[in-house]
Structures are given as C-alpha cells and as structure tokens.
FIVEX-392002 format. One line per 2 residues: their letters; for each residue x, z, y of N, C-alpha, C. Coordinates in steps of 0.001 Angstrom, whole numbers. Each point is the difference from the previous one (the first is absolute). Layout:
BEGIN
a	X:Z:Y:X:Z:Y:X:Z:Y ~ ...
//
This chain:
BEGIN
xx	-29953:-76050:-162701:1388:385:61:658:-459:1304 ~ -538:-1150:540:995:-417:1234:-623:142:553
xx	-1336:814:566:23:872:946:231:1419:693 ~ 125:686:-1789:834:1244:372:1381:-747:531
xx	1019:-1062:-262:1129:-190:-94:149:-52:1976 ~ -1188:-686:313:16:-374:1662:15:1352:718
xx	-1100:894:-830:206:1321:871:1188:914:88 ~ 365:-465:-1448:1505:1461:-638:902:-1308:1281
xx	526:-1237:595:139:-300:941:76:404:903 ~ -965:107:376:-106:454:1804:-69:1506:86
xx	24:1044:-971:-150:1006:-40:1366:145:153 ~ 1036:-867:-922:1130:97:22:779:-411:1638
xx	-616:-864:116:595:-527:1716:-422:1397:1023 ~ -774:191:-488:-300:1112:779:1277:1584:-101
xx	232:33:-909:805:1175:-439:1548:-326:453 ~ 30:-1111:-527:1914:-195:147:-252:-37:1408
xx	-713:-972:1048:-238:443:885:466:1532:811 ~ -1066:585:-406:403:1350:593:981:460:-572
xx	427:-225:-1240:1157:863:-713:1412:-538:1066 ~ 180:-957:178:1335:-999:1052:-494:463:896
xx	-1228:46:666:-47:700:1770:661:1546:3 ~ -651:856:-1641:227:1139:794:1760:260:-428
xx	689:-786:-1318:1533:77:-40:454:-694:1226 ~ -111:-240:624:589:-798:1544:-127:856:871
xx	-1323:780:-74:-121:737:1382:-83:1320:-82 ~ -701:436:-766:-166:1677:-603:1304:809:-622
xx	589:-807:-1239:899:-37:-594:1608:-71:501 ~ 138:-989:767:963:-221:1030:631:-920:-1239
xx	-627:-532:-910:1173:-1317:-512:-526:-1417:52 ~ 354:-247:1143:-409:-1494:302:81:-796:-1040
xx	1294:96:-858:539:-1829:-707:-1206:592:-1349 ~ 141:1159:-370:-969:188:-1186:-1898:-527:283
xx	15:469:1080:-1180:-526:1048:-393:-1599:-372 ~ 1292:-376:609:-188:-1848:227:-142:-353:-1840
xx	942:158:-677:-343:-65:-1253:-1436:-6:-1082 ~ -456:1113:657:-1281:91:-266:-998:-1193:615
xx	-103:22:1202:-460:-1267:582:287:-1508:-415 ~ 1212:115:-415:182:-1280:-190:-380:-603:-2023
xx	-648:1043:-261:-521:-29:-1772:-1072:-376:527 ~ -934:-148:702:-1772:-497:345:-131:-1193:-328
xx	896:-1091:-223:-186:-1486:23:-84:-22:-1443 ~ 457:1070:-897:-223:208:-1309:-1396:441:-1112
xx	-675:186:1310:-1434:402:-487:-544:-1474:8 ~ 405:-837:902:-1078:-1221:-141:347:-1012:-804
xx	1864:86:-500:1:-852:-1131:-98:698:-1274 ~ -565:1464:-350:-475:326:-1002:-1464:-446:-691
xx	-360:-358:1944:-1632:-129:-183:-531:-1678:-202 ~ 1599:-666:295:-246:-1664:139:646:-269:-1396
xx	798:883:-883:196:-504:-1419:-1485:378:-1074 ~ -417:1377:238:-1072:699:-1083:-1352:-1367:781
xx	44:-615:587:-1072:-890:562:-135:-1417:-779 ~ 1367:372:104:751:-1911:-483:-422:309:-1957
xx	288:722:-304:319:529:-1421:-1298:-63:-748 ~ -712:1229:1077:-1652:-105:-249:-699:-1489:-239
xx	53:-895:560:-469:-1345:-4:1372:-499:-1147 ~ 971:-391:-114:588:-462:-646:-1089:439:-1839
xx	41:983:72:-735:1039:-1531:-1379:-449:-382 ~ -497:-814:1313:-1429:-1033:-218:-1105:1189:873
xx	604:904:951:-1112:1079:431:-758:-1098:978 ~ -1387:-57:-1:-836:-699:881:133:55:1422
xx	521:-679:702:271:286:1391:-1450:315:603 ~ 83:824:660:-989:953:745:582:691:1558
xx	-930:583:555:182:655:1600:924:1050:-592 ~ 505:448:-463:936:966:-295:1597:-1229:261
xx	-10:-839:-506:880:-947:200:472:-513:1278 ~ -1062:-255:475:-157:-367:1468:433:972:889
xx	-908:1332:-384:828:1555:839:1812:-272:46 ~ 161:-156:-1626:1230:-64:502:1116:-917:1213
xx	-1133:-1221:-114:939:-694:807:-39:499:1246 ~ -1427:93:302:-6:965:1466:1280:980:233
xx	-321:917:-1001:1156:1191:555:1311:-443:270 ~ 595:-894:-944:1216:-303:268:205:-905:1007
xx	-820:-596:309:-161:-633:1446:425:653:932 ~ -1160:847:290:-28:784:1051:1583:1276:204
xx	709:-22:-1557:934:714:160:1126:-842:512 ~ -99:-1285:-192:1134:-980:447:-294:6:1801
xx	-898:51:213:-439:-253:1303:257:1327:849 ~ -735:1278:-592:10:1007:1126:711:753:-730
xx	1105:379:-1227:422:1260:-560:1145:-8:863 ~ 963:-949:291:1067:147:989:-390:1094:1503
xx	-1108:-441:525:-687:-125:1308:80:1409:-116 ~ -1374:320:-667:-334:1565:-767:1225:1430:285
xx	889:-832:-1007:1249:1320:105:827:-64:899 ~ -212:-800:1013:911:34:744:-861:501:1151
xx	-1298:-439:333:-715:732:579:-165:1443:228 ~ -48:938:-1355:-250:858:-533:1132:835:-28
xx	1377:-625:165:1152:589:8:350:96:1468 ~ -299:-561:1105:279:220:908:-663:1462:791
xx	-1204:-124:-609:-1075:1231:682:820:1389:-919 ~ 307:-365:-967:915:1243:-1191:804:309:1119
xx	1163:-693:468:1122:-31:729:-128:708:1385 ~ -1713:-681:344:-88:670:1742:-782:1979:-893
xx	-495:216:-857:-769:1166:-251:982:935:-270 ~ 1089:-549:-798:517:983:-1094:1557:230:443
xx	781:-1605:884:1313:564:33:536:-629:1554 ~ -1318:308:877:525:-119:1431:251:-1262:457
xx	-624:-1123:-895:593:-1626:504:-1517:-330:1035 ~ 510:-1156:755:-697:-300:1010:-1480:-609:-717
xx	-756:331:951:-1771:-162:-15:-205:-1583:-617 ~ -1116:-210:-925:220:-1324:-502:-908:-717:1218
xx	747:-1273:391:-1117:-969:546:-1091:-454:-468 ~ -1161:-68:790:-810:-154:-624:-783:-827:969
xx	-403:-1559:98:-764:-777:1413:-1543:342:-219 ~ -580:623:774:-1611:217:-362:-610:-623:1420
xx	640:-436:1249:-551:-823:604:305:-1525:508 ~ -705:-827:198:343:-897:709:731:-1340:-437
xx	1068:-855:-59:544:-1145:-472:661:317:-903 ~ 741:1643:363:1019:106:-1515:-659:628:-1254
xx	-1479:281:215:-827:193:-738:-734:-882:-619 ~ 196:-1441:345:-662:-1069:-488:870:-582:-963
xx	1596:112:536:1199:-617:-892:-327:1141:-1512 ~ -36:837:305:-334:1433:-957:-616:-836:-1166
xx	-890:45:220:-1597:-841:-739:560:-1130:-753 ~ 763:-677:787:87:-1437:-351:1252:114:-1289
xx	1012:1032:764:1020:-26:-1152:-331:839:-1768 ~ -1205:1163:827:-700:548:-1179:-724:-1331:-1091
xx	-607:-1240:679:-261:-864:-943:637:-518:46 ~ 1135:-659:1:912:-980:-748:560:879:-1075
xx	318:1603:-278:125:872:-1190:-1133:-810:-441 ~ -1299:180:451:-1024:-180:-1022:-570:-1527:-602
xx	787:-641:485:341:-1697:-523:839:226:-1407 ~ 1392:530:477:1197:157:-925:-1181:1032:-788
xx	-484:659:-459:-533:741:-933:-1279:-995:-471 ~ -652:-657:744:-626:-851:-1286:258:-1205:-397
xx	842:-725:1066:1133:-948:-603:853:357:-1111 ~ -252:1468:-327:960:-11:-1633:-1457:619:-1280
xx	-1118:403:716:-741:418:-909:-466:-1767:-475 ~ -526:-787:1425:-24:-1294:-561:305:-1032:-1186
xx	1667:374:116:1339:-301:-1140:-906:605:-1023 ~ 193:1506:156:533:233:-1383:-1345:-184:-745
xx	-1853:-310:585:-900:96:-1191:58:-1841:57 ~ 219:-569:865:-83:-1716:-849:1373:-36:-706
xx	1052:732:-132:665:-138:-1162:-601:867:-1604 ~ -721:792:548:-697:623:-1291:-1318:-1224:-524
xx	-569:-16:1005:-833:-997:-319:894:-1507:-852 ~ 1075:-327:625:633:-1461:-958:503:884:-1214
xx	244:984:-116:957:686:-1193:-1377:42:-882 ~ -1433:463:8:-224:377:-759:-851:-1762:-584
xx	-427:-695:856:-33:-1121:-8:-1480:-373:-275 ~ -468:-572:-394:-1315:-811:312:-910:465:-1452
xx	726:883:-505:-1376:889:-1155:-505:1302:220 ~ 542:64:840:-530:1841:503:-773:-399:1296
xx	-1378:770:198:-101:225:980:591:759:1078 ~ 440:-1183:1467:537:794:1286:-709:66:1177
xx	-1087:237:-341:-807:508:955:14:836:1046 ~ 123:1133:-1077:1274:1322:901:729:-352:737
xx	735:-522:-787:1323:-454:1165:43:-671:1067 ~ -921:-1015:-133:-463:-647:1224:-753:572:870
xx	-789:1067:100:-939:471:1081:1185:1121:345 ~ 1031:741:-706:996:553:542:615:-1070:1261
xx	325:-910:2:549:-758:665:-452:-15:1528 ~ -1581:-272:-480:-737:-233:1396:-89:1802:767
xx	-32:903:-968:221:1629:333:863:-240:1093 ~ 1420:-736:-293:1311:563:654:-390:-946:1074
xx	-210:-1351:148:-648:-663:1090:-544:583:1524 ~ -1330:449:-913:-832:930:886:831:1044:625
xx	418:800:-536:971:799:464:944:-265:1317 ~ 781:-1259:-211:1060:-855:744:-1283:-136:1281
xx	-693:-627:-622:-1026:-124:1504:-874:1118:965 ~ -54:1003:-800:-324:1124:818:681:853:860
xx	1706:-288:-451:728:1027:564:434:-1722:1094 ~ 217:-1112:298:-177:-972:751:-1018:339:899
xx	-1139:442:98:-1400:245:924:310:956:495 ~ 820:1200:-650:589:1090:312:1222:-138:1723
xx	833:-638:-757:859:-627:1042:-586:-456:966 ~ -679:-159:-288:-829:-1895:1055:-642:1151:848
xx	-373:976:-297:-792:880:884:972:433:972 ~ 1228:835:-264:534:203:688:729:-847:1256
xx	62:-1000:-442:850:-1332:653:-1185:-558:1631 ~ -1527:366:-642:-664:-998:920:-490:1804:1000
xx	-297:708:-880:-725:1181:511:1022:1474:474 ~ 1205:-321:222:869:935:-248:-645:1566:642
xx	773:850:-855:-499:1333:688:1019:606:846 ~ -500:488:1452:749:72:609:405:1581:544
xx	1225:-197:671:798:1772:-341:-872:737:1362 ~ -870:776:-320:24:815:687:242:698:1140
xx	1743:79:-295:367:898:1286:1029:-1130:819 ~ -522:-1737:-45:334:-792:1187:-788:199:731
xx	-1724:314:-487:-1397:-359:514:345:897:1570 ~ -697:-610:1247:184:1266:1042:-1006:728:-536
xx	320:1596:829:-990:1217:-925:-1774:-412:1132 ~ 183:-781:863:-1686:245:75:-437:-1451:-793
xx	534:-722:-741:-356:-1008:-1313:-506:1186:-1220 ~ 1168:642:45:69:1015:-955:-1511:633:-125
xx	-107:956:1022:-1111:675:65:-1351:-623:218 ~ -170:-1609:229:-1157:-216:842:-386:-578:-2015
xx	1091:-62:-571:-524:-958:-1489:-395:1551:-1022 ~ 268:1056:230:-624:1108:-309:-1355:158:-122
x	-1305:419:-818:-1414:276:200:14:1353:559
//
C-alpha cells in the first residue's frame, strides 16, 4: 500500500506541476497557476502521515518505509528548486520571459554543483530525521534494519553528488568560445 501511496505521490507532483505551469502560462491565470503549485507540499504530508499511521498500526518497518523518507527528503530539498526551475523555462517557452540561466562552465559551474549539494544535504538531513525517528517510534521490538541501511542509502547519495561537485571545482569544464580558435581546432581529431 505505501508504495502505490509514493507513486500516486510523485505522479501527483508531477501533474499539479504541469496543471500550475500550464494555468500560469497556457491559460493566462497566473494566481490559479500559483495556487496549484503551492498544494505540492501536500502530497508529502499525506505521504509523512499514511507512513507515521502505517507503523503506528504495528506495520513492520521495511524499504517501503525508508522510500518514504527518501522521497520526502528529497522533496524538502529539491521540490522548491524543481518548480521554480521548471517555471522559469515555462516563462522563457510559453510567455516571452527571459532565457533561464544556466552555469555549464567554469567557477560558476562549480558553485552550481556545490549549491546543488547542500539541496542534497538538506534532503537527507531530513530523510536522516525522519527514519531514526521511525526507528525510536517503533522502538527496540521491531526489526530496523531497513531503516538503517536506508540511512546509509541517503549517505551514499550525499557523497556522490559531493564527488560530483568536487569534480567540477578541481577539473572545471571550460567554455569553449574563450578557447582561441587554433586551441579550438588543434583539440579537434
């Protein structure tokens, strides 16, 4: 059950999503738009009570449990990011607003990285929370096994998109059209 509940979730983030992009931009009613957008934070405390409830009822905590903390993690962390991301490119496609920035070379491409993981801190700094509070809630007769290798999941994670950064920071990729053109052409096969 609470993994259909994670998908009917994000299926849902997905929809109001587009349903607020296209009343904002297609539609021409912005405030009905923002409205819509601003119901998404409602999918994850539907998904952080039926979680809480589930275990409260004696359901065996399991990786379905853990999923959840992930998702809502990751929605605390990147769902802001996401629609606002996503709304800007709406804005430059659909109603003439300026081109979204975007750093793909060089130092402001490393800050990029770096600010992309501190989202991804704040997203398992709350998946963290919320399974060692499942883990003390359900308390020392259930196995939390699950829950604990969820933990080290979101870890790993934190540290890959860190190596991620770290790449950019030491190895940056660089723009192109500073390079002079016989750099240009001589790095050509």
């Amino acid at each position: 059950m609470l993994v259909t509940l994670i998908i009917a979730c994000e299926v849902g983030f997905w929809v109001l999503l587009a349903g607020g992009l296209a009343l904002r931009y297609l539609a021409g009613m912005p405030r009905l738009g923002a409205a819509v957008l601003l119901c998404e934070p409602l999918l994850e405390l539907v998904l952080l009570v039926a979680t809480a409830v589930d275990l409260k009822n004696g359901g065996e905590p399991s990786w379905t449990h853990g999923l959840a903390a992930l998702y809502i993690g990751y929605s605390v962390g990147y769902g802001h990011y996401t629609v606002r991301w996503l709304d800007r490119h709406a804005a430059y496609r659909f109603a003439g607003g300026p081109k979204p920035p975007g750093p793909k070379y060089g130092r402001a491409r490393a800050v990029h990285e770096w600010k992309l993981w501190t989202r991804t801190l704040v997203g398992a700094a709350v998946a963290l929370g919320l399974l060692q509070g499942a883990i003390w809630y359900v308390g020392g007769a259930a196995d939390t096994g699950a829950l604990r290798s969820w933990q080290y999941v979101a870890l790993r994670v934190l540290a890959v998109q860190a190596v991620i950064a770290a790449t950019y920071t030491f190895w940056p990729r660089k723009d192109p059209a500073a390079q002079p053109r016989e750099e240009r052409t001589a790095a050509k096969p």
